[in-house]
C-alpha positions as a Markdown table, in Angstrom:
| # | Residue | x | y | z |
|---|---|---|---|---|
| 1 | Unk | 29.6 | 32.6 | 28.5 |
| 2 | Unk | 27.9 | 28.8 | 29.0 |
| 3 | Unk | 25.1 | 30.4 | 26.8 |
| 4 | Unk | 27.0 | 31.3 | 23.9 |
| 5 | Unk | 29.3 | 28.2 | 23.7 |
| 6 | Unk | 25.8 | 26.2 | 24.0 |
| 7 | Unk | 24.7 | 28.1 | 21.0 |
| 8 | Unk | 27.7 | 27.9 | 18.8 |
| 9 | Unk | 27.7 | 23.8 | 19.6 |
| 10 | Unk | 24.0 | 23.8 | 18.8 |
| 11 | Unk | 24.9 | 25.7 | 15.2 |
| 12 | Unk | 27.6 | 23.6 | 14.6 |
| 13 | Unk | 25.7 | 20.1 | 15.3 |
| 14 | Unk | 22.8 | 21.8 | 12.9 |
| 15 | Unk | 25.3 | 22.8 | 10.2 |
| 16 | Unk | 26.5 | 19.1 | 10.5 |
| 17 | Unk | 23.2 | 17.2 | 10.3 |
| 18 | Unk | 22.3 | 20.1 | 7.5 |
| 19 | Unk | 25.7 | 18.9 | 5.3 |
| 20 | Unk | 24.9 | 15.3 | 5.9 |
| 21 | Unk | 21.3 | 15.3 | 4.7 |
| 22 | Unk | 22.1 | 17.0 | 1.4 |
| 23 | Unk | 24.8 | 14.8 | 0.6 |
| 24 | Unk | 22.1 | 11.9 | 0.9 |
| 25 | Unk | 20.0 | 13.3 | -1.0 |
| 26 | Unk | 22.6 | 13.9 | -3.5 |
| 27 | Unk | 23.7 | 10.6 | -3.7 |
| 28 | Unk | 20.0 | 9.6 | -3.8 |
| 29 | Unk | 19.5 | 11.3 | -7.0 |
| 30 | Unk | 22.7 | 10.6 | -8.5 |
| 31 | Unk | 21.4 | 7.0 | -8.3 |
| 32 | Unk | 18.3 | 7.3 | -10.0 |
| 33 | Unk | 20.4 | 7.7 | -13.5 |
| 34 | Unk | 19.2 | 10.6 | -14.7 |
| 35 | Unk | 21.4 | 11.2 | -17.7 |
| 36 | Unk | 25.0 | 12.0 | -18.0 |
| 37 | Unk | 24.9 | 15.9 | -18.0 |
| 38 | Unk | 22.9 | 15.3 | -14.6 |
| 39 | Unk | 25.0 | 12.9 | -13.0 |
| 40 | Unk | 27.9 | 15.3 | -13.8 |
| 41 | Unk | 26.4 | 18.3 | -12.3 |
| 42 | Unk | 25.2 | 16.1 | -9.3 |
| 43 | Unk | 29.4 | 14.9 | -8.6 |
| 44 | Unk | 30.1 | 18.1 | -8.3 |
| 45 | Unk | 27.5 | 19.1 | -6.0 |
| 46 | Unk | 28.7 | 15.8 | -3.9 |
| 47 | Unk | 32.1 | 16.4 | -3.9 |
| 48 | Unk | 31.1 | 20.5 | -2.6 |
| 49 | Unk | 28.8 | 18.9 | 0.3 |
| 50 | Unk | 31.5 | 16.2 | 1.2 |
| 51 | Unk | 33.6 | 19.2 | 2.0 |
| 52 | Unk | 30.9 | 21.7 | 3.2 |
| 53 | Unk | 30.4 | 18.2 | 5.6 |
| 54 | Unk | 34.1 | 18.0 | 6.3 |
| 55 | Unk | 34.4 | 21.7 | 7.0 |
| 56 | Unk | 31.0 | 21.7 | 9.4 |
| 57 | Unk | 32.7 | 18.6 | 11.4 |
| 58 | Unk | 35.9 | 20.2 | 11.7 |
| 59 | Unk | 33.9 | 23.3 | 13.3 |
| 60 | Unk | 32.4 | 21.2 | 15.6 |
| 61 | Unk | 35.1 | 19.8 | 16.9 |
| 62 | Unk | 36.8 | 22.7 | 17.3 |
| 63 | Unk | 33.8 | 23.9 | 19.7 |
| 64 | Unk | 34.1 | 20.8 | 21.2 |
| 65 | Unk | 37.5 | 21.4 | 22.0 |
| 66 | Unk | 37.9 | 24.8 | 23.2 |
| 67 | Unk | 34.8 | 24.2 | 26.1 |
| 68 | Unk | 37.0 | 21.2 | 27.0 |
| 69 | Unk | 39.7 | 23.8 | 28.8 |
């Protein structure tokens, strides 16, 4: 049982670090200027790995929670 909750916390850290490196590089490329259709499209994909980020935390702490007990 140790084993698998080690594993789901060690997926859920990943999907986390994952989330937050795409939304740098997001943001990185949204500040290069690339044109307007560009930095439209690139919003969007922030604002979908700001949530992808929020949901990933939430999982963790979740995880987090429930090997607490």
């Amino acid at each position: 049982m140790v084993d698998i909750f080690s594993f789901e916390l060690a997926q859920a850290r990943q999907r986390v670090k994952l989330a937050e490196r795409s939304l740098n590089h997001a943001n990185e490329l949204l500040k290069q200027g690339c044109g307007v259709a560009v930095n439209i499209s690139l919003c969007d994909k922030i604002r979908s790995e700001q949530q992808r980020l929020a949901d990933a935390k939430q999982r963790l702490t979740k995880i987090d929670l429930t090997g607490v007990d």
